[in-house]
N, C-alpha and C positions, 0 to 999 in steps of 0.2 A: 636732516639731510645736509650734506654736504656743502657749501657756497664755492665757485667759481668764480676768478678772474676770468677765463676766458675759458670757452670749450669748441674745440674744435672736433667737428664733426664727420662721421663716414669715411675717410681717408685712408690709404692703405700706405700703414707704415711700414718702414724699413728698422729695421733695428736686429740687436744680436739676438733676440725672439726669432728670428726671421721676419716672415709676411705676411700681415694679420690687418682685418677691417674693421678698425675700433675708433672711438673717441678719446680725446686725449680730455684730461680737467688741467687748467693750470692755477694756481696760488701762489701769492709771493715770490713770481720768479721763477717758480719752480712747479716740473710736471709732478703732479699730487695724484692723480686717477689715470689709469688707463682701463677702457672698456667699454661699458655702454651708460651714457651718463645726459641725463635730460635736461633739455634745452631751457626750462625754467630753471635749472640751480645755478646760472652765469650771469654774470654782467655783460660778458659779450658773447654771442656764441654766431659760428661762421661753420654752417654748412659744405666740404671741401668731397662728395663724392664726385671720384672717378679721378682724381690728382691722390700725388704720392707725398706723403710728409718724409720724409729725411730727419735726420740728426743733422744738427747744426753743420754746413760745409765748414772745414778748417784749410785754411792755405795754409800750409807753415813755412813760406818763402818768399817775402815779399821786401822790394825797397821800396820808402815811401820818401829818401832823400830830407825829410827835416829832421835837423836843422842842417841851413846850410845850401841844399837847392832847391828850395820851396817854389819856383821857376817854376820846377820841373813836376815836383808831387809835395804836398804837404800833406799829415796822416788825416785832417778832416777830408781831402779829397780821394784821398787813396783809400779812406774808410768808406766813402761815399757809394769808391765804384767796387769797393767789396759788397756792398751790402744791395746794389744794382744788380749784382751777378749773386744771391743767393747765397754769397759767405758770411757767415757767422763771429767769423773769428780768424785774427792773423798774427802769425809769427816775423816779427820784421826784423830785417838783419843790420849791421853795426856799422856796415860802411857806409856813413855820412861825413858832414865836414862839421865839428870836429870828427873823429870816428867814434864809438862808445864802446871805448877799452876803460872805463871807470866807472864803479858805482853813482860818482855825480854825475855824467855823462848819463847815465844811463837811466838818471832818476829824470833828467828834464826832460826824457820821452817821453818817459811815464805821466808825467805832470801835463802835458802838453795832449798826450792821449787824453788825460780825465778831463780836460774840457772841451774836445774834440771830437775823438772818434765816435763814431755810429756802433759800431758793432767793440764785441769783447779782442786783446790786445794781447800780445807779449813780446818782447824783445831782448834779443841776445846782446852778449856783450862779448866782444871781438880778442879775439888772443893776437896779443904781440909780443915780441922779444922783450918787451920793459914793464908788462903786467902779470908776469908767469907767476909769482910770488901773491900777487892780488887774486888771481885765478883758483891757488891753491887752499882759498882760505872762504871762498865765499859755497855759501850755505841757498837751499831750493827759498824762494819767497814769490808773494803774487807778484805777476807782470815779469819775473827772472826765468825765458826761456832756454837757454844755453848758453855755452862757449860755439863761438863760428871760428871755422881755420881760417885763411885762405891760404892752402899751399901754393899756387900761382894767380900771379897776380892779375885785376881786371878793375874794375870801376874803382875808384878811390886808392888809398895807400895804404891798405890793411894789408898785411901779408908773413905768412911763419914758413919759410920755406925750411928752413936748418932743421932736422929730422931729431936732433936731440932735441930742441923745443919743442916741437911737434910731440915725442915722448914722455916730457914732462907736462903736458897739457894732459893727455890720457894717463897716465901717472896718478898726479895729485888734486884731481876733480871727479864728485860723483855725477858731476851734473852731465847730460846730455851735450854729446860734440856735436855739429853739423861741421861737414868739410867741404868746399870746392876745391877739388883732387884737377890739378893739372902741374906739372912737373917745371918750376922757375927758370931753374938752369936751361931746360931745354926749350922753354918758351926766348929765352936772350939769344941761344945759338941758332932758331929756326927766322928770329924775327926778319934777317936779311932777305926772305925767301918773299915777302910780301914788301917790306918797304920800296915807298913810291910804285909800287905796280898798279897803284888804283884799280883795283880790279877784287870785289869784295868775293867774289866766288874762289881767290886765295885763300879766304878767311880759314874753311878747313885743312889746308895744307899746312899754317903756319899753326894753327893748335892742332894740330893733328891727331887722330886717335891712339899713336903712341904717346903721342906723351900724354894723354890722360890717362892709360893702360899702366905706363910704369909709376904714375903717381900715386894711382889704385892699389899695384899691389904693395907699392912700397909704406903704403896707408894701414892695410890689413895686415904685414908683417909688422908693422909694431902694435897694433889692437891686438894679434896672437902672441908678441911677446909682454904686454901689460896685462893682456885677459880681460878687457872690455870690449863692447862691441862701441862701434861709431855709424852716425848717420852719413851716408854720401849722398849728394845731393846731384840732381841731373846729369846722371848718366849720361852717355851718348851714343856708344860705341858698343861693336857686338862683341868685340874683343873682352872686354870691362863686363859686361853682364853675362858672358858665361865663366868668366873667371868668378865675379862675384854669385853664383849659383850654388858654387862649391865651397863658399867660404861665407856662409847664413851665419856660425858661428859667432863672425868677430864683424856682422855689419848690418846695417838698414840700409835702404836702397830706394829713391828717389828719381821717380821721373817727371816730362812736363809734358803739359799738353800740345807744345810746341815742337817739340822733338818725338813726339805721336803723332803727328798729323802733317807738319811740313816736313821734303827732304829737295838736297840737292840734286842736282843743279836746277831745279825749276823755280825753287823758291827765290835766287837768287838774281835768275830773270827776269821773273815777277815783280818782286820786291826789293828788291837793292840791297843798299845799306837795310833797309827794316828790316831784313832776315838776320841781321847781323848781333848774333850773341854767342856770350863766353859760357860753357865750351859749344862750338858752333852746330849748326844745324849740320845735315850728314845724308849721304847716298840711303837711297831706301833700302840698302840691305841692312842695313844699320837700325833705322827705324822698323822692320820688321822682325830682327832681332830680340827689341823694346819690348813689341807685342809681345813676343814669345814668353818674354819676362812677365807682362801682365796676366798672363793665361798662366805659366809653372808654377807663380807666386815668388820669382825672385825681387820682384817690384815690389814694395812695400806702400810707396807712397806716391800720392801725384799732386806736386807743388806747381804755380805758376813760374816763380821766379821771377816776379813782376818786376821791370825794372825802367822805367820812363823815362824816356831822351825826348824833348824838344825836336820836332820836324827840323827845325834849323841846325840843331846840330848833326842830325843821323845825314843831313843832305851832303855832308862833308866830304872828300874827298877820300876814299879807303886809302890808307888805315887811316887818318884821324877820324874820321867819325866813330862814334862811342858806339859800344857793345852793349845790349839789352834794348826788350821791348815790353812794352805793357801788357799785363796776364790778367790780373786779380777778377775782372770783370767777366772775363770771357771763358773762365777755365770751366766752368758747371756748364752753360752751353754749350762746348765745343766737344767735352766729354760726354753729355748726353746724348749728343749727334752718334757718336761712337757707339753708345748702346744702342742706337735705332738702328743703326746697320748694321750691327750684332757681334763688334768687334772687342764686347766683354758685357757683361752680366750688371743689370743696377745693382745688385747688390756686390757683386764686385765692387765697384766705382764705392759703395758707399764704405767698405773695408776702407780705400784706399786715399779715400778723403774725409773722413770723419772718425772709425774706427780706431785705424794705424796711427796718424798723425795724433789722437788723444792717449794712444797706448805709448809710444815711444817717445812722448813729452812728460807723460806719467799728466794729463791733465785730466782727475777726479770726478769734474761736472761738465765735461762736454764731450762729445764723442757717442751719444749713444742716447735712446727712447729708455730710460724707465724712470721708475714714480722714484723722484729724490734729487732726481738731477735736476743742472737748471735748464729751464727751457728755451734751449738755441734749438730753431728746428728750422727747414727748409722745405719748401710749398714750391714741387715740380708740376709740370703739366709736360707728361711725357710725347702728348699729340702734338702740341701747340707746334706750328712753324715760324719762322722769324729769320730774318737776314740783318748780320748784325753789322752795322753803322759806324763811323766815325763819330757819326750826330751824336749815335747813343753812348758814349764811353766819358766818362766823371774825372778820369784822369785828365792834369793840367796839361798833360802833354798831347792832346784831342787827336789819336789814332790807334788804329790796332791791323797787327799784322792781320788778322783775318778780315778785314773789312771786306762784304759784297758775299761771307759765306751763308750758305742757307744754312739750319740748324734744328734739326726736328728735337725739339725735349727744350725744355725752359722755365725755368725758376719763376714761380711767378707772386712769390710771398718771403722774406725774411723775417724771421721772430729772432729777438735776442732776450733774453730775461723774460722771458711772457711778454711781450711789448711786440707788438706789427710795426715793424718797421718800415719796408718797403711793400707794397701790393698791388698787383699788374702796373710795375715799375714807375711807381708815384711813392715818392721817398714823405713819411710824416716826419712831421716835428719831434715825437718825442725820440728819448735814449735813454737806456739803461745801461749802455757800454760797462764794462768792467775789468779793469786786470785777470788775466786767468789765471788759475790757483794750480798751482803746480803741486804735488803730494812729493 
């Protein structure tokens, strides 16, 4: 008979099988049996009827600011509050201080992650005008997520706005692009529309849904003229997602839970500056639009886009105060909330964050229930209620936009490697974190 690391029990999982009430075996890391498997051949075994096991949640959009504003998130903390919130695994993007437009750059994440983070890791490395040539030569490896654009600018000094670089980045790389599509030129000539107005509910006037429209298509007309597809990242606008409906061909397509769930002008009354992110939060026809996207299948994916500002900075003054707010933690609760009121399907949500995100990363061993993969898995309790807190958020920067919402569905277990991480939100000791293995 078979011996067990761990066996989990009665559970109804989600996976590309569909919906089935089995026992998982795991060994080494990795799920070995699915089915009906007795309680005497494990070392540990945890009875989980009437909760949902998941495939390991995957963010694939997170800043976690080290090195550089550790202030504000370092990836032990940002891994902390991923693994709080039932994520598995994160994609974290290049704009830091330095930024990591270089393989050194880019390896002291990595270095920094393996003796830190809680859960599995990957991170992009940043295209600029001085690395197109480095871009053009580098090969898939563990912990090597993508090329990140940024066609208009936002937090840090990353930015490829000139459209012939832009073309040589989809050019001469196989790897995976992510983009923040919003249009330079026309963020410089709107920007007189807000400065000094203090008045943060400008914020969508001065990035306005044109100019993330003509950034969009001017992003898909060169994917049509190179013949790859690109990932776009937070969406916002209904303009943008029905234009991207028709043009599946040359793109993936990324939204947040933020831009699902808050809209203009209320958020911005509510919340002030902490509504304040790049591309902005948007009238609810715009957010309904979104929906529409979740339900057609123009949405492919749903990142947080976690991005941690210090209460002291975001108290600023609009426009100085910084653009972004903290996600990682909140994004499985807020989107569960979403299926309890029936504004999409779990097994939607599990496409759209665990599925999608392993398929359009080409990540191998995560992303999905079967015998061989490793075992990132995520332990919902779709009854459980919870109002989620300030108190409760891991991020250094101790807030979240949603603080005081109620929340029906809740992660209540993170596995990474066959390893219980976190369990009714008491984080252990151990980690088996690991670079994720890109194919």
């Amino acid at each position: 008979m078979e011996h067990f690391d761990l066996v989990l029990k009665d559970a109804t999982t989600i996976s590309s099988r569909g919906k089935q009430i089995c026992d998982l075996g795991i060994v080494d890391q990795k799920i070995s049996k699915i089915g009906t498997i007795a309680e005497s051949s494990a070392d540990k075994c945890i009875n989980l009827k009437g909760l949902h096991i998941l495939p390991g949640v995957i963010d694939s959009q997170v800043h976690f600011r080290e090195p550089g504003k550790v202030e504000k998130e370092d990836i032990k903390s940002g891994s902390t509050a991923a693994c709080l919130g039932g994520v598995t695994a994160f994609l974290e993007m290049p704009n830091t201080n330095p930024p990591t437009t270089s393989l050194e750059a880019h390896q002291v994440k990595l270095d920094i992650a393996g003796n830190t983070s809680l859960v599995d890791y990957g991170f992009f490395l940043g295209a600029s005008p001085d690395n197109l040539e480095l871009i053009s030569t580098l090969q898939r490896k563990p912990g090597l997520a993508g090329i990140k654009i940024f066609m208009g600018s936002s937090t840090g000094n990353l930015l490829l706005e000139d459209r012939e670089h832009v073309e040589s980045v989809l050019r001469n790389t196989d790897l995976p692009i992510a983009v923040h599509s919003e249009d330079e030129q026309m963020l410089r000539q709107r920007f007189d529309l807000v400065k000094g107005s203090g008045r943060v509910e400008d914020h969508p006037l001065w990035r306005s849904p044109e100019v993330c429209f003509k950034c969009t298509r001017d992003l898909v007309s060169i994917a049509k003229k190179v013949g790859r597809k690109v990932h776009i990242l937070h969406i916002t606008s209904e303009e943008e997602i029905l234009f991207l409906k028709d043009n599946k061909d040359y793109c993936t397509v990324e939204v947040t839970p933020q831009h699902l769930t808050l809209f203009a002008p209320d958020c911005y009354k509510e919340l002030g500056t902490l509504a304040q992110m790049n591309p902005p939060i948007r009238e609810k026809h715009h957010l309904d639009q979104l929906w529409e996207g979740i339900s057609n299948g123009t949405a492919d994916v749903i990142g947080s886009d976690h991005a941690p500002h210090l209460l002291s900075e975001k108290e600023k003054i609009y426009p100085s105060s910084p653009s972004g707010m903290p996600g990682v933690q909140t994004l499985l609760p807020v989107m569960l909330d979403h299926v309890s009121k029936g504004k999409l399907s779990l097994e939607r949500l599990v496409e759209l964050v665990c599925f999608n995100p392993a398929k359009i990363y080409s990540m191998g061993q995560l992303g999905d229930i079967s015998e061989g993969k490793r075992a990132n898995l995520t332990v919902v309790d779709l009854k459980a209620e919870r109002v989620i807190e300030n108190s409760w958020i891991a991020s250094k920067c101790g807030w979240t936009p949603f603080q005081g919402r109620k929340c029906t569905g809740w992660p209540t277990m993170t596995i990474v490697g066959g390893e219980i991480l976190m369990q009714d939100n008491v984080i252990t000791d151990s980690r088996r974190a690991a670079p994720i293995e890109f194919l």
